[in-house]
C-alpha positions in Angstrom: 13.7 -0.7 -1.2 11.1 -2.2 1.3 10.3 -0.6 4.3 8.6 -1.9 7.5 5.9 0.4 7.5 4.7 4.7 6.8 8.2 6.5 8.0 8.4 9.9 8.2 10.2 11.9 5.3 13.1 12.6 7.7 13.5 8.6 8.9 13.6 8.0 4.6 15.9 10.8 3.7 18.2 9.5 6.4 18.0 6.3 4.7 18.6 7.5 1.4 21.7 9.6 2.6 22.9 6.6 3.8 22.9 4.4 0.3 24.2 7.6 -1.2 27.4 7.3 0.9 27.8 3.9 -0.1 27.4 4.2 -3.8 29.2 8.1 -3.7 30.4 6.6 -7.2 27.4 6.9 -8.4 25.7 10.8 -9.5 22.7 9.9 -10.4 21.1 7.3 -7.9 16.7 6.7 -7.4 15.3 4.7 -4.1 12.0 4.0 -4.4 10.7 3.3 -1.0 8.1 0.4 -0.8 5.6 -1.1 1.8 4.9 -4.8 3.1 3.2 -6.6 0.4 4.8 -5.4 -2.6 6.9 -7.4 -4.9 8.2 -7.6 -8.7 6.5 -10.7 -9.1 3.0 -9.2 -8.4 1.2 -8.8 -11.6 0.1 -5.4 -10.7 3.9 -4.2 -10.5 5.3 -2.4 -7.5 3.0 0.9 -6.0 6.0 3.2 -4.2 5.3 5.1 -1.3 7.7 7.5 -1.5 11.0 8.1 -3.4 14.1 10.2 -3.1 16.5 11.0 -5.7 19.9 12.1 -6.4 21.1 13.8 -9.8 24.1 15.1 -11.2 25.6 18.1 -8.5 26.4 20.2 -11.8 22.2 19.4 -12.9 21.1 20.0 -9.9 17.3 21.6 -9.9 14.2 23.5 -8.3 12.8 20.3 -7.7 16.0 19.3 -5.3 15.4 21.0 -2.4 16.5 18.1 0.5 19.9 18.4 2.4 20.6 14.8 3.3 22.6 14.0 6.4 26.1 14.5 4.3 24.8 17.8 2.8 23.9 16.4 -0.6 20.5 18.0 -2.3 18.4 15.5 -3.3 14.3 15.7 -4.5 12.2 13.8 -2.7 8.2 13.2 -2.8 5.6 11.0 -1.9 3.9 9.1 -3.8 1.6 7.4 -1.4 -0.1 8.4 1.8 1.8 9.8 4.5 1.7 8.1 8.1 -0.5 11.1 9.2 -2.8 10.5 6.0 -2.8 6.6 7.1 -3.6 7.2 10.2 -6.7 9.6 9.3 -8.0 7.0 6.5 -7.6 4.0 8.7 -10.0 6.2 11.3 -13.1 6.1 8.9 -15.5 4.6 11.1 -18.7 4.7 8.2 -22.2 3.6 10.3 -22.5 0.6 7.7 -19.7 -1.1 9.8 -21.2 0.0 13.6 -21.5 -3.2 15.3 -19.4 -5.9 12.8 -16.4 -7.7 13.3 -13.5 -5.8 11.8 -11.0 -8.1 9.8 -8.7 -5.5 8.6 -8.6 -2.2 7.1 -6.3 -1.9 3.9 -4.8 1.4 2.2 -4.2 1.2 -1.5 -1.6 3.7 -2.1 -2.3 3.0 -5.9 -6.3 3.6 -6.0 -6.1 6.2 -3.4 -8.8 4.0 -1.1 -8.9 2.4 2.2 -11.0 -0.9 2.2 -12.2 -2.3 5.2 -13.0 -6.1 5.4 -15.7 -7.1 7.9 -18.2 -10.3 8.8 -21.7 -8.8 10.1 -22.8 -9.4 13.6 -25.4 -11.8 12.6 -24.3 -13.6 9.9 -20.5 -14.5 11.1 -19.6 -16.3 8.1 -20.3 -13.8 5.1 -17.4 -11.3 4.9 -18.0 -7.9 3.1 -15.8 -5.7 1.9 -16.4 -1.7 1.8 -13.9 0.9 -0.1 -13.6 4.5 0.8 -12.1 7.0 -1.1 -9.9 10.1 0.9 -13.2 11.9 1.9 -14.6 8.8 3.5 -17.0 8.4 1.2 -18.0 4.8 0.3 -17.2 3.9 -3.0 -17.5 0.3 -3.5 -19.5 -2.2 -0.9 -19.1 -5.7 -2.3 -20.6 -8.9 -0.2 -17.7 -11.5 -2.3 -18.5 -15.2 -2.7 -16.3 -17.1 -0.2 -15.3 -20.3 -1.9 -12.3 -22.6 -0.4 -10.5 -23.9 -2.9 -7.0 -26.0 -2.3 -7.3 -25.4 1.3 -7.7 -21.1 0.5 -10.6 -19.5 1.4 -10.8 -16.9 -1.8 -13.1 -14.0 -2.2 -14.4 -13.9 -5.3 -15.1 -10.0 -6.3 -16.1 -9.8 -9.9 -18.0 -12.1 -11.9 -14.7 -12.4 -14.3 -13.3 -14.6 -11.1 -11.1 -11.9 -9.8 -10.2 -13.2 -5.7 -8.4 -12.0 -2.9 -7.7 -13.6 0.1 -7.1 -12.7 3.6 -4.0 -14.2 5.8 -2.1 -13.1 8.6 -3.1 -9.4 8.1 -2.2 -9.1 4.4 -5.0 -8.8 1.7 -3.8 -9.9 -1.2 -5.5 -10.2 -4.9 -5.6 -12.5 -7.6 -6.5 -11.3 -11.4 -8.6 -14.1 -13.0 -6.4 -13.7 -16.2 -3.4 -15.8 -13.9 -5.2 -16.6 -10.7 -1.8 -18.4 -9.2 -0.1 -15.3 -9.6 -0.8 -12.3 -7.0 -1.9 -9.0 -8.3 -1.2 -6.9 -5.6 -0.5 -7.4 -2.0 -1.4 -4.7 1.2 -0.1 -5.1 4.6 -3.4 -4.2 7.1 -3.2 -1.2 9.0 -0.5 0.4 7.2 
């Protein structure tokens, strides 16, 4: 199930007690919880954020330790960064970027990396992507070729023709082996 954004584990549980109630018929029932950006048609597959799950009352486990809201256990985890683990990543302020213009900053929930998308002070049209991993620590710093092609400006990051592109807030990327097709897809600032 999509979400609008990084709830809190007691915001998803409440959600997940309220499916339960409507599919009661049901013993064993999984919601994976997913952010902006991700879809089954993405080549890359779907990257949950969190999931909660409900088995069998007579199988019930160690691992399911959540009352829901109608007092059924269920296990829940996540899988991604929590909204106070967003919040800290999306911080990193690394001197490389002191003085640029800031297009977005992008947590991969899959990679475990926050990538921030700039254009330099003095040279407004290069864009340059940096990648941190959880410690802040950069990573990856790639200066992409910017090529418009069919009215898209693409960003080309390998020399294989792997893109992304940047629009309305979303960073999304292309794999050269079906460049139509979107890889993955990450919602800025989430």
């Amino acid at each position: 199930m999509q979400v609008y954004g990084r709830l809190t584990k007691p915001q998803l549980v409440a959600i997940a007690s309220k499916i339960k109630k409507d599919s009661s018929q049901y013993d064993n029932l999984q919601i994976d919880y997913l952010l902006p950006g991700n879809s089954y048609k993405n080549l890359g597959g779907i990257v949950v954020f969190a999931t909660a799950a409900y088995h069998d009352a007579r199988k019930v486990t160690a691992a399911d330790t959540v009352m829901d809201l109608h007092d059924n256990r269920l296990s829940f985890e996540f899988i991604g960064f929590t909204a106070q683990q967003a919040r800290h990543l999306l911080s990193f302020d690394p001197t490389d970027i002191n003085g640029k213009t800031i297009l977005g900053r992008f947590i991969d929930d899959n990679t475990k990396t926050v990538s921030i998308i700039y254009k330099d002070g003095s040279n407004q049209s290069q864009v340059y992507i940096l990648e941190l991993d959880t410690a802040g620590k950069i990573v990856s710093a790639t200066q992409p070729l910017m090529v418009m092609h069919n009215g898209i400006q693409k960003l080309v990051i390998s020399q294989k023709g792997d893109y992304c592109t940047l629009e309305n807030d979303m960073l999304t990327m292309y794999s050269s082996d079906d460049p139509d097709k979107p890889y993955r897809s990450i919602k800025a600032g989430m």
